[in-house]
C-alpha positions as CSV (number, residue, x, y, z in Angstrom):
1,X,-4.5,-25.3,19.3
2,X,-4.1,-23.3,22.9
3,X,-6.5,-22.0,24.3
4,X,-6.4,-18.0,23.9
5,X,-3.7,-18.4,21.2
6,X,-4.8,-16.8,18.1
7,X,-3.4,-19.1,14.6
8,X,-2.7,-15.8,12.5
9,X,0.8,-15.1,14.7
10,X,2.1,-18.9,14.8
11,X,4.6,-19.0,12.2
12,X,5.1,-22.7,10.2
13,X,7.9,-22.2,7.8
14,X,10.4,-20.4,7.3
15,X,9.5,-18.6,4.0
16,X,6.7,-17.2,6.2
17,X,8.9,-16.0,8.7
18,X,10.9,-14.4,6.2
19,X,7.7,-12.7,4.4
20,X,7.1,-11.1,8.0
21,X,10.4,-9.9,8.9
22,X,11.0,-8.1,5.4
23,X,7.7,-6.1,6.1
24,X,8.9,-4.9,9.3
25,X,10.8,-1.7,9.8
26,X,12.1,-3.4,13.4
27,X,12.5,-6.1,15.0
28,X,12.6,-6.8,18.4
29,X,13.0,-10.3,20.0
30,X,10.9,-10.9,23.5
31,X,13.3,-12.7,25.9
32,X,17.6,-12.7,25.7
33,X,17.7,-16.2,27.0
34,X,18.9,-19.3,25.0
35,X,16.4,-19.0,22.3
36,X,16.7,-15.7,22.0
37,X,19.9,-15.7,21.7
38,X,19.6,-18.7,19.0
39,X,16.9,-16.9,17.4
40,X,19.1,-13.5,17.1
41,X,22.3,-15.5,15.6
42,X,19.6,-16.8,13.1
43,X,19.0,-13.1,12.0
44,X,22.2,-11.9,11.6
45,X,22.8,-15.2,9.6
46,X,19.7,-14.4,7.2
47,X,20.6,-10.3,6.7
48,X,18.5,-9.3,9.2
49,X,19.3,-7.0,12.4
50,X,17.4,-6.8,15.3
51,X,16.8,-3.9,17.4
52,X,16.6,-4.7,21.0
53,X,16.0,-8.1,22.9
54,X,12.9,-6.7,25.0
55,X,11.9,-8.0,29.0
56,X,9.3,-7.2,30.7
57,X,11.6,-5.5,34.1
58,X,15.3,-4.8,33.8
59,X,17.0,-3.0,36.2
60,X,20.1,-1.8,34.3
61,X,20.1,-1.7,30.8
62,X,22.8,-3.8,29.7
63,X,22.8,-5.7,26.0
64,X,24.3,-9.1,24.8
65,X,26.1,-9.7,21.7
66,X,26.0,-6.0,21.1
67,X,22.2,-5.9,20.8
68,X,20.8,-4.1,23.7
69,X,18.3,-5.3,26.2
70,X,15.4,-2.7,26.7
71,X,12.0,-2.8,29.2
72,X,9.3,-3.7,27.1
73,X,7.5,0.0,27.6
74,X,10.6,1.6,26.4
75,X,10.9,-0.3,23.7
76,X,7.5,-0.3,21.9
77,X,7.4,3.6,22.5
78,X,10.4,4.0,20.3
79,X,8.9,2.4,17.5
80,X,5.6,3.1,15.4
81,X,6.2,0.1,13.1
82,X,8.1,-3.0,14.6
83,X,7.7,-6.8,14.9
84,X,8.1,-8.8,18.2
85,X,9.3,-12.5,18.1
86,X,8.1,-14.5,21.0
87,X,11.5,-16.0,21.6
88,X,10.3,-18.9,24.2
89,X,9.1,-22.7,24.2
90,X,5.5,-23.7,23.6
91,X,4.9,-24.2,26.9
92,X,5.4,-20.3,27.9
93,X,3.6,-18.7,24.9
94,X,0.2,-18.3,26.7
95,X,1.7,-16.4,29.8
96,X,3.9,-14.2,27.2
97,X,1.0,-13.7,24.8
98,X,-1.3,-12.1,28.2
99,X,2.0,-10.1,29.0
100,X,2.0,-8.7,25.6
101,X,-1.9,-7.7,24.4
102,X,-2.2,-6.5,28.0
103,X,-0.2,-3.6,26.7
104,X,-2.1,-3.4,23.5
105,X,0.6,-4.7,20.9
106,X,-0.3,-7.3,18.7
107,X,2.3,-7.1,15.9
108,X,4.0,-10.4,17.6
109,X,4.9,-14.0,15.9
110,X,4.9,-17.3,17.8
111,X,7.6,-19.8,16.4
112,X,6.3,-23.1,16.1
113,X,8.6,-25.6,17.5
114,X,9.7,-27.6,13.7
115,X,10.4,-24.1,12.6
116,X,12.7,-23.3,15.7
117,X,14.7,-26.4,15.3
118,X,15.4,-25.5,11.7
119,X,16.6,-21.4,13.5
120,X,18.9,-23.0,15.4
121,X,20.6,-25.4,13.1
122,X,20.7,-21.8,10.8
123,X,22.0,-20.2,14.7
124,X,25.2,-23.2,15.0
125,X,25.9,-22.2,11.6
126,X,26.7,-18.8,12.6
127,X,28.1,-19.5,15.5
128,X,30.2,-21.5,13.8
129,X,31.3,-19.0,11.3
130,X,32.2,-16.7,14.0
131,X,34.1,-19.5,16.5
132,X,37.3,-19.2,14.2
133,X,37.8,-15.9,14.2
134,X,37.1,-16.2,18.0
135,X,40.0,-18.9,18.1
136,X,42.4,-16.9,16.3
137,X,42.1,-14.1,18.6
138,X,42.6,-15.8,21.8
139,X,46.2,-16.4,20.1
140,X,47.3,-12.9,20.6
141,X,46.0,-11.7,24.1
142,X,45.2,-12.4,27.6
143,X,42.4,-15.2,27.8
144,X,39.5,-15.2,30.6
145,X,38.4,-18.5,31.2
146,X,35.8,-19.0,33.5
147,X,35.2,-21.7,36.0
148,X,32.1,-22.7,38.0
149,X,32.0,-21.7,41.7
150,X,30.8,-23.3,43.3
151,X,32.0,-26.2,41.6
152,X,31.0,-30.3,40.7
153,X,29.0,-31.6,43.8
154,X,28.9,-27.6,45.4
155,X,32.6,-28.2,45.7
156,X,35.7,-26.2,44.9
157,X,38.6,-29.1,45.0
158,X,38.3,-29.9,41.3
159,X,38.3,-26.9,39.9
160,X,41.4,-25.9,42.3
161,X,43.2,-29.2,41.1
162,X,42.7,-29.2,37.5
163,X,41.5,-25.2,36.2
164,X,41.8,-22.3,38.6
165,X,45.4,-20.5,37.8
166,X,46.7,-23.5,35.7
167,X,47.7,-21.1,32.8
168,X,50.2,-18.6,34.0
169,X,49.0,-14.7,34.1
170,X,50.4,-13.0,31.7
171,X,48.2,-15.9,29.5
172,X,45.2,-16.6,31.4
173,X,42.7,-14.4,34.1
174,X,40.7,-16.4,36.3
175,X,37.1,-15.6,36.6
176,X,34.8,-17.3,39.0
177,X,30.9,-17.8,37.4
178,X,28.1,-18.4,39.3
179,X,26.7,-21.9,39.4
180,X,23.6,-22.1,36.9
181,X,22.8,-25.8,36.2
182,X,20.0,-27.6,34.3
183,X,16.3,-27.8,35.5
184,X,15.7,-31.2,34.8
185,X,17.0,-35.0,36.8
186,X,20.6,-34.8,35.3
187,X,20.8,-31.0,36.1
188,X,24.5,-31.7,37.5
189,X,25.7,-33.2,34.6
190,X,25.4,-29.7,32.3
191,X,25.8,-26.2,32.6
192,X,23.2,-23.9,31.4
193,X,23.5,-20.1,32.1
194,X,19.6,-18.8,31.2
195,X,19.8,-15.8,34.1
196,X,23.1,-14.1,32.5
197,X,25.7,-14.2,29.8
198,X,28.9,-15.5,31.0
199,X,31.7,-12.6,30.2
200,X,34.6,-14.7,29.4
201,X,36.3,-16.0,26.2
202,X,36.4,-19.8,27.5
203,X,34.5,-21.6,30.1
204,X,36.4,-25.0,31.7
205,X,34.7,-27.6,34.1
206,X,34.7,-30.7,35.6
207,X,32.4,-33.3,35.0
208,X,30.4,-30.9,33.3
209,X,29.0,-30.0,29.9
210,X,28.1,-26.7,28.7
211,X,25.0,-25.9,27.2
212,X,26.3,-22.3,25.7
213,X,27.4,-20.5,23.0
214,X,30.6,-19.5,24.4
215,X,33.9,-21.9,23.6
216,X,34.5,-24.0,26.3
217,X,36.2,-27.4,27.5
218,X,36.0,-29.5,30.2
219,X,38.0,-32.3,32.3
220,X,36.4,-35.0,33.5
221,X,36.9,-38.2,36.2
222,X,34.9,-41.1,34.5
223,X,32.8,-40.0,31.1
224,X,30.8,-37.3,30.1
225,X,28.0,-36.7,29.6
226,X,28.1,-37.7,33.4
227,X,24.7,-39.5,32.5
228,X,24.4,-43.1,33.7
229,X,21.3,-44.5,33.5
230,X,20.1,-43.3,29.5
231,X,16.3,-44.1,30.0
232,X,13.1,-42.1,29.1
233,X,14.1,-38.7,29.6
234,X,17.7,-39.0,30.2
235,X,18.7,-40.4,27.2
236,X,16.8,-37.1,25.6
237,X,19.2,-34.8,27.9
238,X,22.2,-37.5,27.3
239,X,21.8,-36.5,22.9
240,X,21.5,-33.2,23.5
241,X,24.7,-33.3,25.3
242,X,26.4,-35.4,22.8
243,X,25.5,-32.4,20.2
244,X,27.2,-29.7,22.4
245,X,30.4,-32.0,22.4
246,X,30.3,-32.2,18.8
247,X,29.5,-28.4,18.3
248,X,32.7,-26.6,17.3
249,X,32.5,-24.5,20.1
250,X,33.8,-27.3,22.2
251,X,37.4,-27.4,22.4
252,X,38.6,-30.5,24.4
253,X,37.5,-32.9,26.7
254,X,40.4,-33.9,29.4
255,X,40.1,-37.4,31.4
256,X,42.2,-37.4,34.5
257,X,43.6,-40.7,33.5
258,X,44.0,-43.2,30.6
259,X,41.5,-45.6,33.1
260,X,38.9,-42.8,32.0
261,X,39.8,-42.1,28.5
262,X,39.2,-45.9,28.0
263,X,35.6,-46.0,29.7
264,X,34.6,-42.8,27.9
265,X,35.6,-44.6,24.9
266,X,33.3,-47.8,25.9
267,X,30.6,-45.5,26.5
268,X,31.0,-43.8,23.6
269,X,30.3,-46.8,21.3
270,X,28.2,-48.4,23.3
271,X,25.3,-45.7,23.2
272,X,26.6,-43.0,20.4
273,X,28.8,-45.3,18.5
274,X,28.2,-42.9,15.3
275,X,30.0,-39.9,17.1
276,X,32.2,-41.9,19.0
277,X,35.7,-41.3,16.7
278,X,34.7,-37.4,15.8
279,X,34.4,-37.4,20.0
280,X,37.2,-38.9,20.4
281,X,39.5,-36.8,18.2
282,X,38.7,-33.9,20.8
283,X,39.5,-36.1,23.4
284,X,43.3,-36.3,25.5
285,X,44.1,-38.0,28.8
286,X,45.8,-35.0,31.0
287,X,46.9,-36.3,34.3
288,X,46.1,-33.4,37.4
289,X,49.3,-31.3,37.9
290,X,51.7,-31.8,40.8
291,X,54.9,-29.3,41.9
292,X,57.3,-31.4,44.0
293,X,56.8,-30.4,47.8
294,X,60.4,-31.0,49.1
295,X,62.8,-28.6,48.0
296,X,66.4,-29.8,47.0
297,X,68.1,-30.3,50.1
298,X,64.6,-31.7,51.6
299,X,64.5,-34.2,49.6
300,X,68.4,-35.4,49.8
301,X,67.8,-35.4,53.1
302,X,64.6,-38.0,53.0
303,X,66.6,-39.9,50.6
304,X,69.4,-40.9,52.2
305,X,67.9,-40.8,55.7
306,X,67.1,-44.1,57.9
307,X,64.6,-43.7,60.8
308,X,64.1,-45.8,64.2
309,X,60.6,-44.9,63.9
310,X,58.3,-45.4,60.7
311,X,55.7,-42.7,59.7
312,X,52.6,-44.1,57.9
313,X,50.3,-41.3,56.3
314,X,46.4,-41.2,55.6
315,X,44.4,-38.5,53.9
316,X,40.6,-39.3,53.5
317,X,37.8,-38.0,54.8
318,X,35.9,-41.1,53.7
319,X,37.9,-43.4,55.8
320,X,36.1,-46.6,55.3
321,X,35.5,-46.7,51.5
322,X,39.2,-45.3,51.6
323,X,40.6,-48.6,53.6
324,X,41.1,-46.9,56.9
325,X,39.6,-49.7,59.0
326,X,41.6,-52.1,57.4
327,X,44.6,-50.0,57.5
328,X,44.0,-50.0,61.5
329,X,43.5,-53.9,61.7
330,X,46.5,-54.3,59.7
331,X,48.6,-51.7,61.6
332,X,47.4,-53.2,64.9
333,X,48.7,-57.0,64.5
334,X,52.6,-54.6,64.4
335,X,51.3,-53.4,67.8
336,X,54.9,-53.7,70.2
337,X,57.1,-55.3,67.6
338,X,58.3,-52.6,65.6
339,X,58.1,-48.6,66.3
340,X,55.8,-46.8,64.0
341,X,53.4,-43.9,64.0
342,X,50.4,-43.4,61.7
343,X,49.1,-40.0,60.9
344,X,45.6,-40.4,60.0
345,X,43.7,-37.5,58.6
346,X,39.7,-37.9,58.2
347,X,36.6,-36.7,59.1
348,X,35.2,-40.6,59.4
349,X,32.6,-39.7,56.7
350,X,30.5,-43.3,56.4
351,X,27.6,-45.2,55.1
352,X,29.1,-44.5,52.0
353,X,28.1,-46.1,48.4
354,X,30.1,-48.8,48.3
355,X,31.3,-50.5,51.9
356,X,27.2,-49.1,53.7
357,X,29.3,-48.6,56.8
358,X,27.1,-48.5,59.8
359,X,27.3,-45.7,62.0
360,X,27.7,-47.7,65.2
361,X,30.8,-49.0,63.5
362,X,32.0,-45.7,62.7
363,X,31.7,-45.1,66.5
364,X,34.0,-48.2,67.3
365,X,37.0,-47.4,64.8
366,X,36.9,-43.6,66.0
367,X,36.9,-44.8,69.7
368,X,39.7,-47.2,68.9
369,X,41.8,-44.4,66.8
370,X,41.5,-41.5,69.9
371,X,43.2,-44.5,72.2
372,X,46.1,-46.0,70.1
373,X,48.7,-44.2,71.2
374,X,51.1,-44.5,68.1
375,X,47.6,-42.6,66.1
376,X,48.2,-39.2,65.5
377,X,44.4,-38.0,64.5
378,X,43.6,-35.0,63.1
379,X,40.1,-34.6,62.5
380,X,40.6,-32.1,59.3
381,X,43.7,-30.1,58.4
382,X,44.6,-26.9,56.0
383,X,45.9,-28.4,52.9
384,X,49.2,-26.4,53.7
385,X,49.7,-28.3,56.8
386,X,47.8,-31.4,55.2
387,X,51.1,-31.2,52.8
388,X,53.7,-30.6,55.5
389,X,52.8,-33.6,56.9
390,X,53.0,-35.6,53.8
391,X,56.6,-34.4,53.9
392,X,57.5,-35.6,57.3
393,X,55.6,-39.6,56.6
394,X,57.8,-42.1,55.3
395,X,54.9,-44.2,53.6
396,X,51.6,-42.9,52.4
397,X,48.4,-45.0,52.4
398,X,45.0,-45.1,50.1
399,X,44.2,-48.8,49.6
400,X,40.3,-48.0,48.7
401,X,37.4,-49.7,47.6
402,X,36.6,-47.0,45.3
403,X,38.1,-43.8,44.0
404,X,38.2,-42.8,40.6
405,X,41.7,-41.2,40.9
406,X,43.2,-40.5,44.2
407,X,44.7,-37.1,44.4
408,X,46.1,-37.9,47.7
409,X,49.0,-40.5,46.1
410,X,50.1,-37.4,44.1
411,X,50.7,-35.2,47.3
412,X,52.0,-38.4,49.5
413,X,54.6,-38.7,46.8
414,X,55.6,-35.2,46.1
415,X,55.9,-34.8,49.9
416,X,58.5,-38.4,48.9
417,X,56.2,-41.6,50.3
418,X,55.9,-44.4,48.4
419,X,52.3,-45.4,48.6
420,X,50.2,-48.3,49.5
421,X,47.6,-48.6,47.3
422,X,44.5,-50.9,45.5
423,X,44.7,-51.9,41.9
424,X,41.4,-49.7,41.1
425,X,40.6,-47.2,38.4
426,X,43.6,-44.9,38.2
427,X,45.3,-46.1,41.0
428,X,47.8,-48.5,38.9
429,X,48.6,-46.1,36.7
430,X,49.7,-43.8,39.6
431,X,51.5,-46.1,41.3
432,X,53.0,-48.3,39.0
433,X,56.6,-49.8,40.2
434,X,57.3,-47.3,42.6
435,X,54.9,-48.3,46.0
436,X,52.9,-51.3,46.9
437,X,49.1,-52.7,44.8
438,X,47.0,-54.9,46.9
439,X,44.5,-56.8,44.4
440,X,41.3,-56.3,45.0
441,X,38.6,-58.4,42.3
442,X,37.5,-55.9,39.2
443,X,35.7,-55.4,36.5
444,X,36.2,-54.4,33.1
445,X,36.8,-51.1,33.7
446,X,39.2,-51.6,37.1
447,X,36.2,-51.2,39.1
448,X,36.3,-52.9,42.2
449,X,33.5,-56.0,42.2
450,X,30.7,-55.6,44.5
451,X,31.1,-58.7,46.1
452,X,30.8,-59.6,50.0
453,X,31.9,-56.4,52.2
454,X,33.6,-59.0,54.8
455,X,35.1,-61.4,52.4
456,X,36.7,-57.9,50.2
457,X,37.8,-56.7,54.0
458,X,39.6,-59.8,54.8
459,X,41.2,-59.8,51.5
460,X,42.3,-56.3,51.9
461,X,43.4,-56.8,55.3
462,X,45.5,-59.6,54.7
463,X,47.9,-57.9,51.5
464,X,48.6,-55.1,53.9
465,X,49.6,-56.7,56.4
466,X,51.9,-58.2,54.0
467,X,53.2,-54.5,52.5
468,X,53.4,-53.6,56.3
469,X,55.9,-57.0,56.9
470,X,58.0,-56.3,53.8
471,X,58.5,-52.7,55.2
472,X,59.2,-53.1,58.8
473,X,61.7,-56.3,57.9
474,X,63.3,-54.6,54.9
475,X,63.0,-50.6,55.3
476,X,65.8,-50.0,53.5
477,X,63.5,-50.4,50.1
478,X,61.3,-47.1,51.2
479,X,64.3,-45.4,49.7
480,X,64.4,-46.8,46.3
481,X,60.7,-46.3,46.2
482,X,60.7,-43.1,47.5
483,X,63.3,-41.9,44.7
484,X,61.4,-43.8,42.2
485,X,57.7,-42.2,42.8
486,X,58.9,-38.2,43.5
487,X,60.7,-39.3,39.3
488,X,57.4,-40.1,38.5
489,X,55.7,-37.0,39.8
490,X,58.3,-35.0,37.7
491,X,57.5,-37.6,34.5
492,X,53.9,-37.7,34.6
493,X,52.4,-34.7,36.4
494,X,55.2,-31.7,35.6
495,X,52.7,-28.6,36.0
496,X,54.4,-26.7,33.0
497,X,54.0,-29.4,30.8
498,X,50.5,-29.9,31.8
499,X,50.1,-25.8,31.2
500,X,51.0,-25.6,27.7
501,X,48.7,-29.1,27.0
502,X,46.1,-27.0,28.8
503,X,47.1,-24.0,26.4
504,X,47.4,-26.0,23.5
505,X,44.2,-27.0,23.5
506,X,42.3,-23.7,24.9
507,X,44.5,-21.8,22.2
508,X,44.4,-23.9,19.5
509,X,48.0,-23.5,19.0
């Protein structure tokens, strides 16, 4: 046993626990974090009520759940006759126990850690009681669903893309929480609020699982858990994950893409093959939302329109793992015998996972872009004027190496270019008949094959300089491709329709 930890407060079983709490006028619980919260559900679930989660500063009073959150002075004054429950892990009761006899109270229990696995199975019973009703009331008013901010990788693109005003207002408010992530190594992969109680109705994320009591869902580019490597102590934090995705309080999962649906499903069997189908049930490919950029008479006009000059379009700020060197090479061997212009917008980001781009080399294509005269280089852009120019390009380009979607094809062909792309992850399914697929070498899961950087550069370089010959010789079939990929925006990525999925799912209707 501790050190300084006396055995008469550590509570074994739950009939003991019991005993105590019926022979307590109140009850207070020490701490309104995760297991207190746990620990409080498990009350109300038994009969019980507690009075006050108790902390040793607080500001402002506030409560959660109803129950109200009260300094620990204020609280123990109240009260001649009252029980504490140390609601914290093993780890902690030493510190909490000094906090506590400093003051001179010793009416306190310790939970031992069999016994608190067994409170919170009782706790997801409650909550589960209580998640229907919840359900059935988001049916008949205006739902808050909350988003992290900032977002997956300190980013905010995601969650713009795919959550933030997705439902329209008279459904859905909009309210930003403050990133709180796990403390351990896969602390991106879940979200854990311990410093506050998130004050929405549903919580939606990216790449993210939550770790909460409160209904949430989340979409996701590849599978989730985002755990990859499921050694030691990952494959600990990859189960517990797995249980908040089977909790009821879960209401969707939401691949970008059928690519990820099927690896999800892969990993799914391969390491929780038991859960896999109950997983899966919850589970619906919802392809990222796209409005048409052109308006009616914008886009007769690029329809039927024939330039002297062709207008190639890049959007990546990752230019080599994007094809933007090859793109150049390709472009270059054009160079006097036909007219063309490339808009090329990237921040050169390099040495990145797959291609290990040096940054001399960097230096060399940046060099060679600020001198071509038909470049027109923009170094970053608003995404308003990012889409304007998508609108005035005749072609868009994003043959990469890697990318598990490409949001970029969507806007190239809303703003009407057919698109040059690779055959990887999602990329087929975005541009299937209506643009151009160089083949790159992939895997099982349409990943492209790590194989020699310069042998997969030549191969790259090669098919577009193909796509770039059947263009220039035969520009009349940007038309039919242009027609057919702003259809497929209106087929596949129709905002309203990806609204009431959205709704359909976060509703329950």
């Amino acid at each position: 046993m501790d050190k300084g930890i006396d055995n008469q407060h550590i509570i074994l079983d739950e009939k003991g626990l019991v005993e105590k709490l019926h022979q307590s006028s109140a009850i207070f619980i020490y701490g309104a974090g995760i297991r207190g919260k746990r620990m409080l559900y498990y009350l109300k679930w038994k009969g019980f009520s507690a009075e006050a989660f108790l902390v040793t500063a607080l500001d402002n009073p506030y409560s959660v759940d109803g129950v109200p959150v009260w300094k620990f002075e204020d609280a123990i004054a109240r009260y001649d006759d009252y029980m504490i429950i140390v609601a914290c892990d093993k780890r902690s009761w030493l510190d909490i126990i000094r906090t506590i006899e400093k003051k001179d109270v010793y009416d306190y229990l310790l939970v031992e850690e069999g016994l608190y696995l067994q409170i919170r199975k009782y706790a997801y019973d409650y909550i589960a009681s209580t998640w229907s009703t919840q359900k059935q009331e988001l049916q008949d008013r205006r739902v808050r669903i909350g988003y992290l901010s900032p977002g997956y990788l300190d980013t905010t693109y995601a969650e713009e893309r795919l959550i933030i005003n997705k439902l329209k207002s008279d459904v859905a408010e909009y309210v930003a929480l403050p990133k709180e992530l796990g403390a351990d190594a896969q602390a991106d992969s879940y979200y854990e609020p311990r410093l506050y109680i998130p004050n929405v109705d549903v919580i939606h994320t990216f790449n993210t699982v939550c770790v909460t009591d409160v209904l949430w869902c989340a979409s996701f580019e590849t599978n989730l858990p985002r755990i990859f490597d499921l050694k030691g102590k990952n494959r600990e934090t990859f189960e517990r994950l797995i249980d908040c995705i089977l909790k009821n309080n879960c209401l969707g999962l939401f691949p970008l893409c059928q690519n990820a649906y099927e690896i999800q499903k892969s990993f799914l069997l391969e390491n929780a093959e038991d859960v896999a189908k109950e997983i899966l049930c919850k589970t619906e490919a919802l392809h990222p939302p796209q409005p048409i950029l052109l308006s009616q008479e914008e886009e007769e006009e690029k329809c039927s329109r024939e330039r002297e000059e062709l207008v190639f379009i890049f959007i990546g700020n990752c230019f080599f793992i994007k094809g933007g060197r090859e793109i150049i090479n390709a472009l270059s061997y054009f160079e006097g015998k036909f007219p063309f212009r490339l808009i090329l917008i990237s921040s050169f980001l390099y040495d990145d996972f797959f291609t290990h781009t040096a940054y001399d080399e960097m230096l060399l294509y940046k060099k060679i872009v600020q001198e071509k005269p038909w470049i027109e280089y923009y170094n970053g852009l608003p995404n308003e004027k990012v889409l304007k120019k998508c609108k005035e390009a005749d072609v868009g380009l994003l043959p990469s190496f890697a990318d598990t979607y490409g949001y970029s094809v969507l806007e190239m062909q809303a703003g009407g270019c057919p698109v040059i792309t690779t055959n990887i992850r999602a990329l087929p399914e975005l541009n299937d008949g209506c643009g151009w697929m160089c083949e790159l070498p992939v895997d099982a899961n349409q990943c492209c094959q790590r194989l020699d950087m310069n042998e997969l550069s030549s191969l790259l370089e090669k098919q577009l300089i193909n796509c770039f010959q059947q263009i220039f010789e035969q520009p009349e079939i940007i038309l039919d491709r242009r027609r057919a990929s702003l259809a497929r925006i209106r087929r596949m990525h129709d905002p309203d329709v990806y609204a009431r999925r959205l709704s359909e799912w976060i509703l329950q209707k």
